[in-house]
C-alpha positions in Angstrom: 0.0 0.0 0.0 1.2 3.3 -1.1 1.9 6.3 1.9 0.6 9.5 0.7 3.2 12.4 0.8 2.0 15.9 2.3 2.3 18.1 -1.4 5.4 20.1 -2.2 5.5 24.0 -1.4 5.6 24.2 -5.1 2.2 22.3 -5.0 1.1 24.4 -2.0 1.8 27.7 -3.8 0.8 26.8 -7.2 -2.7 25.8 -5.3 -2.9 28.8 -3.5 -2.4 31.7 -6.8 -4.8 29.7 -8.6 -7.7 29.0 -6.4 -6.9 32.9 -4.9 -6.8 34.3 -8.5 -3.4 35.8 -7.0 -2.3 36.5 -10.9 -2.2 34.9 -13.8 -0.8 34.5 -17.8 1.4 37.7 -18.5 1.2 39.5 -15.6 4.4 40.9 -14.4 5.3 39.8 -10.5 7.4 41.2 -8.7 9.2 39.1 -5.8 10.2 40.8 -2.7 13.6 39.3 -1.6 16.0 40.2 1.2 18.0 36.8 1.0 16.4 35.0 4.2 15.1 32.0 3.8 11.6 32.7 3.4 12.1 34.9 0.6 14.6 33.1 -1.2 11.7 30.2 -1.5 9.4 32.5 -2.8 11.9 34.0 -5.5 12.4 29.7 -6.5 9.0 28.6 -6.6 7.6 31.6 -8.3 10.5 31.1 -11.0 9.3 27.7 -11.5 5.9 28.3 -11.2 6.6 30.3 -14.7 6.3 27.4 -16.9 2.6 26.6 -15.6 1.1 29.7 -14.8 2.8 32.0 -17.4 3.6 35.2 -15.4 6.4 37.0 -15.8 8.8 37.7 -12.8 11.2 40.2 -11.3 12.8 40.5 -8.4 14.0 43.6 -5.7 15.8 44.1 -2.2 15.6 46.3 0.0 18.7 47.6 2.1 17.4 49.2 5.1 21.3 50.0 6.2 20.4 49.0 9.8 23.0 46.0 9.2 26.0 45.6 7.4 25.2 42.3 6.7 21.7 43.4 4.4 24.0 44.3 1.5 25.8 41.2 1.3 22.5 39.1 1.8 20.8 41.3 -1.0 23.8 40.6 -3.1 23.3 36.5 -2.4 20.3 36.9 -3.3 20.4 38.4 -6.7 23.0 35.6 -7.5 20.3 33.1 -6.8 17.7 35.3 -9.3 20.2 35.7 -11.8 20.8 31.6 -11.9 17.2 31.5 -12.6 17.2 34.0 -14.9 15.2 36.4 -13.0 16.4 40.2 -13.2 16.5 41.9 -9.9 17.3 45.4 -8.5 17.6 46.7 -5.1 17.3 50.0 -3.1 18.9 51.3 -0.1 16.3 53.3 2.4 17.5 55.7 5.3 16.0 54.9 8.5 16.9 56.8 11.4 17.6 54.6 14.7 14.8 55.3 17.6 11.8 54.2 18.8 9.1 51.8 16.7 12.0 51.0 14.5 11.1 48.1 13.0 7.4 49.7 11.9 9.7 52.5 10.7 11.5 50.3 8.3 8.3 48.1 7.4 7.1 51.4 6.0 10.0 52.4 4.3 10.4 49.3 3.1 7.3 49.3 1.3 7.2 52.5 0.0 10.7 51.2 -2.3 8.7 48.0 -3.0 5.7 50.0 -4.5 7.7 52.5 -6.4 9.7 49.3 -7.6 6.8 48.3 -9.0 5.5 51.2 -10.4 8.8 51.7 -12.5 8.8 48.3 -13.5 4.6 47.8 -14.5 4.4 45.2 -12.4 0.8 44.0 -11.6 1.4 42.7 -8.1 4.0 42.5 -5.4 4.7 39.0 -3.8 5.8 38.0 0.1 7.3 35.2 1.3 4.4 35.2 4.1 3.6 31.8 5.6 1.1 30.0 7.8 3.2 30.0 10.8 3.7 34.1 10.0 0.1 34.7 9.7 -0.6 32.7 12.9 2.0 34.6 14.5 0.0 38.2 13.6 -3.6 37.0 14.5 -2.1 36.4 18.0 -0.2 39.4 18.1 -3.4 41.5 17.4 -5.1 39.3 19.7 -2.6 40.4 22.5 -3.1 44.2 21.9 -6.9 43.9 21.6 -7.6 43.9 18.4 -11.1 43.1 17.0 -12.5 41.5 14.3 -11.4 43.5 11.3 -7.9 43.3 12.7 -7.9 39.7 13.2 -8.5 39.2 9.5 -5.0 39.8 8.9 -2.9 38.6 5.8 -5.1 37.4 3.6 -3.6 35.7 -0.4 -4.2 38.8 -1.7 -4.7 42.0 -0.3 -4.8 45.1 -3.2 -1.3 45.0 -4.9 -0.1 42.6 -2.3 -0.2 38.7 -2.9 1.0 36.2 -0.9 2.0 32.8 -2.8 3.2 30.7 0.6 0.6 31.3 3.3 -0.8 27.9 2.9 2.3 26.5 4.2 4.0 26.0 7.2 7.7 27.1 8.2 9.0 23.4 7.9 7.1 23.5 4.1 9.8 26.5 3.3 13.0 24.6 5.0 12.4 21.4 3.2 11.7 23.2 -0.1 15.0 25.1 0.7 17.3 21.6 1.8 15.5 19.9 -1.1 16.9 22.2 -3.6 20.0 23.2 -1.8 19.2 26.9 -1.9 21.4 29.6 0.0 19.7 32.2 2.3 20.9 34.1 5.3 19.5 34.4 8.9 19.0 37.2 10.3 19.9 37.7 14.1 17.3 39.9 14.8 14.4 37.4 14.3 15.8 35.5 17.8 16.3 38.9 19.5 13.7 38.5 22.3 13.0 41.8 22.9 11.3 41.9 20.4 7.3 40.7 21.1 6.7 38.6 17.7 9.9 36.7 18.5 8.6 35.7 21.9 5.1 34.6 20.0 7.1 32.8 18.0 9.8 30.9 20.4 7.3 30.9 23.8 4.0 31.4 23.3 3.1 29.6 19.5 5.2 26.1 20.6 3.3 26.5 23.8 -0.5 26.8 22.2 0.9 23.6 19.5 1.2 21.9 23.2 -2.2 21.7 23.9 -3.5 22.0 20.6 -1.6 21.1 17.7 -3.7 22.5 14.9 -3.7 26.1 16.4 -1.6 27.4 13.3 -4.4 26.2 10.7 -7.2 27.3 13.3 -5.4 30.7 13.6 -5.3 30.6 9.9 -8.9 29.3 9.2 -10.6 32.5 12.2 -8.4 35.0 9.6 -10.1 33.4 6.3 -13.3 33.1 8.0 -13.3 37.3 9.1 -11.9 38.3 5.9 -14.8 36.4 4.0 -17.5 38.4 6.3 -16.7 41.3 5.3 -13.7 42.5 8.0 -10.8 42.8 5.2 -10.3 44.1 2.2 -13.3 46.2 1.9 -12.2 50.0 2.9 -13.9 52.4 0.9 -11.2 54.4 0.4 -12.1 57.5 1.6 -15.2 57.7 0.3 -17.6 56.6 3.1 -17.7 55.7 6.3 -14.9 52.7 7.4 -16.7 49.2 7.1 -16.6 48.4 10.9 -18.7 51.1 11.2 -21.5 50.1 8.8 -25.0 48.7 10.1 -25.1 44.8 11.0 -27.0 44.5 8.0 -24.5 46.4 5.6 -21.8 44.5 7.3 -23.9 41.0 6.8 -24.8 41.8 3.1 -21.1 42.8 1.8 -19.9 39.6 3.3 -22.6 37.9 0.9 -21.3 39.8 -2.0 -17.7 38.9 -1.0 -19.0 35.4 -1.1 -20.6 35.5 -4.6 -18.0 37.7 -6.6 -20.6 38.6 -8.4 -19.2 41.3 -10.3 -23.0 42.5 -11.8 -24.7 42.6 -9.1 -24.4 46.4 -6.4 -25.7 47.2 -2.6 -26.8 50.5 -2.3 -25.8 51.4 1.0 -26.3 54.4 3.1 -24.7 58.2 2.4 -25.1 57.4 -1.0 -22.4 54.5 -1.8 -22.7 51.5 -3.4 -20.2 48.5 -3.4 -19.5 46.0 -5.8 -17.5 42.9 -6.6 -14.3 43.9 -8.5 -12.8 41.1 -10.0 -9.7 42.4 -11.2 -8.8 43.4 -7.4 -10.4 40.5 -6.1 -11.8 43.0 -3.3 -15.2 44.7 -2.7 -14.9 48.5 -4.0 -17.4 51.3 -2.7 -17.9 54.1 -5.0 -20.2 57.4 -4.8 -23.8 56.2 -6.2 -24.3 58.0 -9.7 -28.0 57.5 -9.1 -29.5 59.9 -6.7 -32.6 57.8 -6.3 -30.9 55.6 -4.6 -28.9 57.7 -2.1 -31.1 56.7 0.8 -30.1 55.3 4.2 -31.4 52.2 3.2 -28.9 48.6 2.6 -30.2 47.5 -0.6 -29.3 44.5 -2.6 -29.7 45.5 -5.9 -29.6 42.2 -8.4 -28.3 42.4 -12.0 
């Protein structure tokens, strides 16, 4: 009798951009690397994934200058990109040492990524985010009281931002790493425990997989089952009031409209918005009704 393997992280990723609609033939991708290990498996995987899904792929570090090994690791890492014929640029941010450091250079980091990707056309912008990661930030959240909205935390693909790995664990990403004996770095920062996510990660995550061994796919499965009613991805930029602030009922019927992707159909909702199902963006957008009829304080569900 045959054993049944657990899939690949290639299988695993390929899984997660297609039933997530993360991107498809010809778009462009661009791969955020910083030559850890997480990233570096992202960078091979999407690289291979190129044969089957027909994207195209670029890659780009960012050097924060915090440490003066971040140059060198960038530098390992395009030598990985450029053996699998993937160009890659990087950038070097300033950030100033201080308090909220790390948030600091999170945002700077980003801001590099996203004009990156503006220079380059590139349709979306790719993590090396896993399960044990997103685990990690629902608890985190859940430590400094966060609610609902803010437990639907890294979803596959929020806006420009997709993320390939998140249906796999840590252990996926080093097997897929010894299996195809790739290089990465470590960085020492990630066991410093002064920082709080390393303690979730080192004390209190091994300590929950004590008593219940499947917390990372429950902690995983609460995040999916917020985002789908209605408590990601649904800001109306701007435009309206946030969506945690909505009526139960406005609340209960864009989570239904989530659920359908039904890109015909539009909820009238109060002050004179309406939301509906974009399917390039794979997110609910709320736009400024063009009908003044229907700029009542009612929640309509308005079918195609």
């Amino acid at each position: 009798m045959s054993r049944s393997h657990p899939p690949t992280l290639l299988t695993l990723a390929a899984r997660t951009v297609r039933e997530g609609g993360l991107f498809g033939r010809g778009d462009l991708v661009l791969a955020a690397v910083s030559g850890g290990g997480d990233s570096m498996a992202l960078l091979h995987v999407l690289a291979l994934l190129r044969k089957t899904i027909g994207h195209e792929l670029v890659a780009h570090g960012v050097d924060h200058a915090l440490r003066l090994e971040a140059a060198s690791e960038i530098e390992l890492a395009a030598r990985v990109a450029h053996s699998l014929n993937v160009p890659m640029h990087h950038s070097r941010v300033e950030v100033a040492h201080g308090g909220n450091l790390q948030a600091r250079a999170r945002e700077a980091r980003w801001r590099a990524l996203r004009e990156e990707a503006t220079r380059v056309g590139a349709t979306v912008i790719a993590t090396g985010h896993h399960a044990d990661d997103r685990a990690e930030t629902v608890l985190l959240r859940l430590l400094r009281g966060a609610g609902p909205r803010g437990l639907a935390a890294m979803p596959p693909r929020a806006a420009d931002v997709v993320r390939p790995l998140l249906r796999a664990r840590r252990r996926d990403v080093l097997s897929h790493l010894v299996r195809h004996a790739l290089p990465y770095a470590s960085d020492p920062s990630n066991a410093n425990p002064r920082f709080l996510r390393v303690r979730v990660r080192h004390e209190l995550l091994p300590l929950l997989e004590s008593l219940s061994p499947g917390i990372v796919g429950h902690l995983n499965a609460l995040a999916d089952q917020l985002g789908e009613e209605g408590f990601s991805g649904l800001e109306p930029q701007g435009l309206g009031p946030r969506v945690d602030t909505l009526s139960r009922a406005a609340r209960e019927a864009l989570a239904r409209l989530r659920r359908s992707k039904s890109p015909k159909t539009r909820i009238s909702l109060p002050k004179g918005l309406v939301a509906h199902y974009d399917r390039g963006q794979l997110s609910i957008v709320i736009t400024p009704s063009l009908d003044a009829s229907r700029q009542s304080g009612r929640v309509r569900w308005m079918k195609p």
